[in-house]
TIVO-2410 file (N, C-alpha, C; in nm, 3 decimals):
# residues 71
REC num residu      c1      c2      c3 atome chaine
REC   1      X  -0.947  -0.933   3.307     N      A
REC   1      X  -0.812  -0.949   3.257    CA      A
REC   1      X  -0.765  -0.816   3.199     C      A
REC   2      X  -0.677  -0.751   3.267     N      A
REC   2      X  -0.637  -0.654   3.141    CA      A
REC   2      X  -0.553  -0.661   3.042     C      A
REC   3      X  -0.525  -0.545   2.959     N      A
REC   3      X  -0.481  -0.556   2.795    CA      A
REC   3      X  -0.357  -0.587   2.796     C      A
REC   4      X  -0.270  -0.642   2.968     N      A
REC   4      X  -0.078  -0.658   2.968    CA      A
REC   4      X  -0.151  -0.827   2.961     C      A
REC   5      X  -0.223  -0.836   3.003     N      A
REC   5      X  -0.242  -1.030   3.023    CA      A
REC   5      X  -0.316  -1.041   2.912     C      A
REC   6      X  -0.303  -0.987   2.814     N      A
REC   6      X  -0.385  -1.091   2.687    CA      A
REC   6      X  -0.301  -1.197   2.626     C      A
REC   7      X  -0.390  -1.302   2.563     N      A
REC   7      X  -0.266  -1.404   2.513    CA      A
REC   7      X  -0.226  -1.403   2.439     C      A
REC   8      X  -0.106  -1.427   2.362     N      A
REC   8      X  -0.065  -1.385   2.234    CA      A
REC   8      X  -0.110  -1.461   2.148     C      A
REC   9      X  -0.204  -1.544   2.168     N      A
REC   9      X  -0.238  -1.644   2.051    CA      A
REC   9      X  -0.377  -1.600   2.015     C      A
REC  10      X  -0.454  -1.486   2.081     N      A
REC  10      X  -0.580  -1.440   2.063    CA      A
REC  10      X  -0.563  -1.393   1.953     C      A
REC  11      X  -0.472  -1.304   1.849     N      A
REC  11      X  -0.492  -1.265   1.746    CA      A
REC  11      X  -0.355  -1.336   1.677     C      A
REC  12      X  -0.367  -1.359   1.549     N      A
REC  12      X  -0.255  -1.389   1.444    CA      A
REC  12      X  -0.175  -1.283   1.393     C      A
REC  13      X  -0.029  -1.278   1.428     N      A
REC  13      X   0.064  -1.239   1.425    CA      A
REC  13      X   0.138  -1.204   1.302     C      A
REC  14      X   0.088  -1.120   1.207     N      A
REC  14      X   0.117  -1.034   1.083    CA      A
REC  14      X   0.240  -1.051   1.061     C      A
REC  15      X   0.321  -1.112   0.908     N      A
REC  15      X   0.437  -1.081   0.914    CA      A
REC  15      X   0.470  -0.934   0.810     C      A
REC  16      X   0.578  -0.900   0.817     N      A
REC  16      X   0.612  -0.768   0.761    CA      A
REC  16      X   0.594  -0.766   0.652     C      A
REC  17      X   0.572  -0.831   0.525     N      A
REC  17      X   0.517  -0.842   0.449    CA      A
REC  17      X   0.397  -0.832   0.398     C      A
REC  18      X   0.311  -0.898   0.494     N      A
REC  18      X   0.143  -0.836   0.483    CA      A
REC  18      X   0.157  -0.713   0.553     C      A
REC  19      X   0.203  -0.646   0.633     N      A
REC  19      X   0.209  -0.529   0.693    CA      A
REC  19      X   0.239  -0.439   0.597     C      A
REC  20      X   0.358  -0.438   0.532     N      A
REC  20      X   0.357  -0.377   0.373    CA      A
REC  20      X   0.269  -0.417   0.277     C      A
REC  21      X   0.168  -0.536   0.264     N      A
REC  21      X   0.047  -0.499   0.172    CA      A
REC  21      X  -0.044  -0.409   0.225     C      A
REC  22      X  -0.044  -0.428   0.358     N      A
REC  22      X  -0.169  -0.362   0.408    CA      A
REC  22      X  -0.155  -0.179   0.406     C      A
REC  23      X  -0.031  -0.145   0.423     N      A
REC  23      X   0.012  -0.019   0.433    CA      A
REC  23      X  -0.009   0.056   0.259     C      A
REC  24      X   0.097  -0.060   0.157     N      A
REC  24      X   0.056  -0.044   0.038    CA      A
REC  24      X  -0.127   0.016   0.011     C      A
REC  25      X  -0.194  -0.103   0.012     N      A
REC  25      X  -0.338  -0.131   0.007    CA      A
REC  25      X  -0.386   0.017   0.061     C      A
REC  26      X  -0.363   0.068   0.168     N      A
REC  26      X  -0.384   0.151   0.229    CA      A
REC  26      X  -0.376   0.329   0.168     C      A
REC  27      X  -0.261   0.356   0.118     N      A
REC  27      X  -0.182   0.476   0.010    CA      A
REC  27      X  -0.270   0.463  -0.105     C      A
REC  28      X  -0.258   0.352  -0.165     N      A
REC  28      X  -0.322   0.345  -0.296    CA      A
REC  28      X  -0.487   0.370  -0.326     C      A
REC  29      X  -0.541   0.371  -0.228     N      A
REC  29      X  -0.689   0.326  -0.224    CA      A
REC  29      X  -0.717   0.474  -0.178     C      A
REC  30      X  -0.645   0.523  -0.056     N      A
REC  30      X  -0.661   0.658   0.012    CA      A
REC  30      X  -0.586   0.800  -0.123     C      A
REC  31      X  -0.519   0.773  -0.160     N      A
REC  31      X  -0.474   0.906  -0.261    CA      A
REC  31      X  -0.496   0.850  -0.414     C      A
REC  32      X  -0.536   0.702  -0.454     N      A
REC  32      X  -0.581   0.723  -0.595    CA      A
REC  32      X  -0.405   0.669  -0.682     C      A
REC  33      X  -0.310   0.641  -0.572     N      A
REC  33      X  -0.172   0.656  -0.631    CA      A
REC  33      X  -0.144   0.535  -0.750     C      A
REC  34      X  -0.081   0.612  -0.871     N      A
REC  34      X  -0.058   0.525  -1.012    CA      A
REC  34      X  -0.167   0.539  -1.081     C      A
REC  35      X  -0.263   0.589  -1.041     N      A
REC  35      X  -0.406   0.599  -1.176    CA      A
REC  35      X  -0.364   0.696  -1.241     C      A
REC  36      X  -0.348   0.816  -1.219     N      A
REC  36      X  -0.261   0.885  -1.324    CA      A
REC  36      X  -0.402   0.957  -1.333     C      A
REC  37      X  -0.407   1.024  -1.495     N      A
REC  37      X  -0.537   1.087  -1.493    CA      A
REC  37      X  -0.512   1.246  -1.463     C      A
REC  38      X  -0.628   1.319  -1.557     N      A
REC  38      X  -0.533   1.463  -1.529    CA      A
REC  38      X  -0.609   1.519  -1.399     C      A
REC  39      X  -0.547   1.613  -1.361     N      A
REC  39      X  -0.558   1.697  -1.277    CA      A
REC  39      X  -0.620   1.815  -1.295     C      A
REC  40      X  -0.688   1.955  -1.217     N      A
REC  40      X  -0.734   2.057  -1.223    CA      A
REC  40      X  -0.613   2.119  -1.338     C      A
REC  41      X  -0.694   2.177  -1.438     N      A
REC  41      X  -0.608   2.258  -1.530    CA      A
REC  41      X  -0.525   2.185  -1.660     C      A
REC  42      X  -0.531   2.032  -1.670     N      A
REC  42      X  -0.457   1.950  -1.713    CA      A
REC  42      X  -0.569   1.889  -1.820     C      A
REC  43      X  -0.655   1.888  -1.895     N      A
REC  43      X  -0.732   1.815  -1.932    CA      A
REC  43      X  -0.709   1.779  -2.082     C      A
REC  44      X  -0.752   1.632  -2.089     N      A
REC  44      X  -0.680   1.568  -2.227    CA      A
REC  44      X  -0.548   1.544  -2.188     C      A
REC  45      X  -0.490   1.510  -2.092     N      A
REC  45      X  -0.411   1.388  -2.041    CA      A
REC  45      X  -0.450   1.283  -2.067     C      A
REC  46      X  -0.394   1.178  -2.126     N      A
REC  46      X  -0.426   1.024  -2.144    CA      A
REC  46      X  -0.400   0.963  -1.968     C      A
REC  47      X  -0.479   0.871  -1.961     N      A
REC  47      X  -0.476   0.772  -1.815    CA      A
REC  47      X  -0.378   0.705  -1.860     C      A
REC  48      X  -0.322   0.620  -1.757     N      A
REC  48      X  -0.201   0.508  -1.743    CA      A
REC  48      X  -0.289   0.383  -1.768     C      A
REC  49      X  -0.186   0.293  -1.871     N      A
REC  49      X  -0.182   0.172  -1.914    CA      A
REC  49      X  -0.207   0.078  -1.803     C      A
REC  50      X  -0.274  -0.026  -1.774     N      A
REC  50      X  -0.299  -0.140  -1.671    CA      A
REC  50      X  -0.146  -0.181  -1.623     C      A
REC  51      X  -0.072  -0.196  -1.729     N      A
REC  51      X   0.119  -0.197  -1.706    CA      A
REC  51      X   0.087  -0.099  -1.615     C      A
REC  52      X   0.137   0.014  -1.667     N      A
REC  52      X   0.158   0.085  -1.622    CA      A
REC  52      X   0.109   0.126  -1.442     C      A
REC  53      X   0.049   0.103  -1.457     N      A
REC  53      X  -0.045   0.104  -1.327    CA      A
REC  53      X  -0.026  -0.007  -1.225     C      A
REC  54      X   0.034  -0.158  -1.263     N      A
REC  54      X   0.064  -0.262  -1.181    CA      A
REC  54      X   0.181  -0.191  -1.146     C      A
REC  55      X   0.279  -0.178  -1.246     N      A
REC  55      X   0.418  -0.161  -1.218    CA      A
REC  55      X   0.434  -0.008  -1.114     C      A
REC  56      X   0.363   0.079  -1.119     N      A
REC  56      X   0.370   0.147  -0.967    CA      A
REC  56      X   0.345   0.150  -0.879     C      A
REC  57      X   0.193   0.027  -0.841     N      A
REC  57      X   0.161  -0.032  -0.773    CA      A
REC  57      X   0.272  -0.116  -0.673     C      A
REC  58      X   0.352  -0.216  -0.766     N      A
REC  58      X   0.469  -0.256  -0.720    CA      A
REC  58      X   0.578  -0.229  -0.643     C      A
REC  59      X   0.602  -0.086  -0.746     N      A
REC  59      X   0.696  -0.003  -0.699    CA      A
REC  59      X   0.670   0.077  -0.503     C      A
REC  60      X   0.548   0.087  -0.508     N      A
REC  60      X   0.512   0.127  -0.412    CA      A
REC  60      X   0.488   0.041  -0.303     C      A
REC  61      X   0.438  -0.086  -0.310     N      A
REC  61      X   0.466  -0.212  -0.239    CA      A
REC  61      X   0.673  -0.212  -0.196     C      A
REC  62      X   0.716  -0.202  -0.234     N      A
REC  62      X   0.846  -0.246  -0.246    CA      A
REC  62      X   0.908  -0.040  -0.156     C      A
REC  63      X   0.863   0.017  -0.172     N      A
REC  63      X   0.897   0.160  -0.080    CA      A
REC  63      X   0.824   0.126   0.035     C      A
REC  64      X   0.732   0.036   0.064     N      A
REC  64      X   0.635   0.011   0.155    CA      A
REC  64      X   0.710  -0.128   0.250     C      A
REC  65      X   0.773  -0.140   0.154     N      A
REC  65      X   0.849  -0.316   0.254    CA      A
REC  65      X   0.974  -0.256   0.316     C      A
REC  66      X   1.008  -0.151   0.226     N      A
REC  66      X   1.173  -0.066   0.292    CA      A
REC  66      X   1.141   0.026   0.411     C      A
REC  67      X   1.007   0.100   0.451     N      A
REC  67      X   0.974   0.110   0.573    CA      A
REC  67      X   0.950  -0.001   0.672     C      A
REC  68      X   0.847  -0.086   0.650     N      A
REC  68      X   0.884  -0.182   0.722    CA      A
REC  68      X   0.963  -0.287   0.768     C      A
REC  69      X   1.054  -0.278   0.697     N      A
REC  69      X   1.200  -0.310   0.722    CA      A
REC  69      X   1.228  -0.484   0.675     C      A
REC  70      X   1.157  -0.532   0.574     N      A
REC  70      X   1.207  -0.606   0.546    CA      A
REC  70      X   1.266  -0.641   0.447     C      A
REC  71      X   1.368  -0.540   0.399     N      A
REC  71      X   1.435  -0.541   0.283    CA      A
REC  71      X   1.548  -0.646   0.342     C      A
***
């Protein structure tokens, strides 16, 4: 069978929403984004609040749903 005749019911069909968690999930985990925390040269920076840290989390979910277009 090739890959034009597969069936569409062989895999479950993502809506844009998990596509923006997964993309989210994806940024956050790969660059560290919203932990905050200092940087080379920066030291004795305080880290970000658990708030603090959901709520950019969010923010970034929600820049992540406006690419995938389901705003």
């Amino acid at each position: 069978m090739a890959a034009e005749e597969t069936k569409s019911g062989d895999h479950p069909k993502m809506n844009r929403n998990e596509i923006a968690l997964d993309m989210m999930k994806f940024i956050a985990l790969t660059t560290g984004y919203g932990k905050g925390g200092g940087g080379t040269g920066f030291a004795g920076k305080a880290g970000r609040t658990p708030e603090e840290y959901a709520d950019s989390l969010v923010q970034l979910f929600e820049r992540c749903r406006g690419v995938v277009g389901t705003d």
